[in-house]
C-alpha angles and dihedrals in degrees: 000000000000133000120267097180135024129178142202152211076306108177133171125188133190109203107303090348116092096206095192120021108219097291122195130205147118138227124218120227112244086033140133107210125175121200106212130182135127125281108292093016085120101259096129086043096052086045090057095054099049090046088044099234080125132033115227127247086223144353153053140281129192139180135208101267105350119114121256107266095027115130099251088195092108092060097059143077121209139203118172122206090246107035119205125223137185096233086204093052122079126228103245087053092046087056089051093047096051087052101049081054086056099053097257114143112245095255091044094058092040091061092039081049097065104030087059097039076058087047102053097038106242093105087122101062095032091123090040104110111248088243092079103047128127115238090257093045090054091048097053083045082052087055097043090050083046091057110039081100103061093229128206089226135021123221123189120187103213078323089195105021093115112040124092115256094270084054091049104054090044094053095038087053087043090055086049098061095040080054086073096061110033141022107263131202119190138164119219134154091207108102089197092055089052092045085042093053118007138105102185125010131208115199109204119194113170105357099299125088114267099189131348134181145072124353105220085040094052085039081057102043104042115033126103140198110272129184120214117202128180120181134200099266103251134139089241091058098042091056096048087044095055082048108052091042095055080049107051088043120124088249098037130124099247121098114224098014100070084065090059105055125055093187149322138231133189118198123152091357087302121125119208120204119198097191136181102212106024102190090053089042095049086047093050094045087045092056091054100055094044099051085046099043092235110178111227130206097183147348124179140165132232146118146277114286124210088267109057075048088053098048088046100059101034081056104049 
């Protein structure tokens, strides 16, 4: 497939804060591409500047065959994070409306108006005013204005952050099903929204890309092997636990072990092993709970997620 978008060396600055670092990347056409970072990282920022509600610092922007200078604003949808409506207005004529700004002819949007209001499941209150909408309502009005147009790509600024779960789940099929028919960018920071939908990520952290490609190719080259382990709560176990973790650490005391294990983690009584060898780690681990007569609720074995990925490269 070919490249839609491809940027480059794109920086914005506000005053003395350089708000996005002369990031590079590029977006495939046909793709669905999430832009994660932590809050403040610059995703909303670096959105700003591709849809041209901001003009970059610095920086250029181009666009599979469209001439160097051209407004690239037709070619976008776009759906910000807080969508604003005009209450008074109802959907079907906000549709319309979005349309006519577009360029489309009056007949032409009221037909893309109602086919979209079908689409995105809200017909039946196509003549409700605005006003009276639900979050998750609001937000699939949000994606028919984004499309009237018919865009070439789709942005989406935290497109579910603030709805309730029910919301969520109804936006984010929704988004799998618009994947199929047209090249998507949206920004999340929620890494199980990205795995559930995406074909590429870019990790943004100050302002600069940590890491950008393929999802299935990042998943391969970066995980690694993790043990889970969950004990009965006792005082007995929680003691052993705090002891053998300060053991098997990197830094700890006990030779051999600390080869085997990368890091730990305890969240919710559950420890959480990143090894480097996981057969000799389990059997080591093994060994201990069975000398010290350590109960077990569970102990499984598995791999690093996105998100352990995520959390290790927004943290270096």
């Amino acid at each position: 497939m070919s490249t839609l978008l491809k940027v480059k060396g794109l920086t914005q600055t506000f005053g003395a804060v350089k708000a996005v670092a002369g990031i590079d990347f590029s977006i495939t056409e046909g793709h669905c591409v999430a832009l994660l970072g932590p809050n403040g990282a610059g995703k909303t920022t670096t959105i700003r500047m591709i849809t041209g509600l901001l003009k970059p610092t610095a920086g250029q922007l181009e666009f599979q065959g469209s001439a160097q200078g051209i407004n690239h604003r037709a070619l976008i949808g776009y759906l910000p994070q807080a969508p604003s409506f005009y209450p008074w207005m109802t959907g079907i004529e906000y549709v319309i409306y979005a349309g006519r700004l577009c360029g489309l002819s009056a007949a032409t949007a009221k037909t893309r108006a109602k086919e979209l209001l079908e689409r995105v499941g809200i017909s039946g209150a196509a003549k409700r005013r605005i006003g009276s909408y639900s979050g998750g309502m609001k937000q699939r009005l949000g994606l028919a204005q984004a499309l009237v147009h018919q865009p070439r790509l789709l942005v989406m600024d935290e497109p579910v952050s603030a709805l309730d779960p029910l919301g969520r789940r109804e936006v984010l099929e929704l988004l799998r099903e618009l994947k199929q028919e047209t090249t998507v960018l949206f920004s999340t920071h929620v890494l199980h929204d990205a795995e559930e939908l995406c074909d590429d990520v870019i990790i943004i952290r100050n302002g600069q890309v940590a890491l950008q490609g393929e999802i299935e190719t990042i998943r391969k080259d970066h995980r690694q092997p993790v043990i889970e382990l969950q004990l009965e709560r006792d005082s007995k176990s929680e003691s052993w636990l705090n002891s053998y973790m300060a053991r098997i650490l990197p830094k700890g005391s006990a030779e051999g072990k600390a080869s085997l294990f990368q890091s730990v983690q305890l969240e919710n009584g559950i420890a959480r092993f990143t090894v480097n060898e996981v057969d000799a780690a389990r059997r080591s681990l093994l060994e201990e709970l069975t000398r010290e007569q350590v109960k077990v609720s569970r102990l499984e074995v598995g791999h690093t997620t996105l998100e352990d990925l995520f959390m290790k490269v927004v943290t270096q």
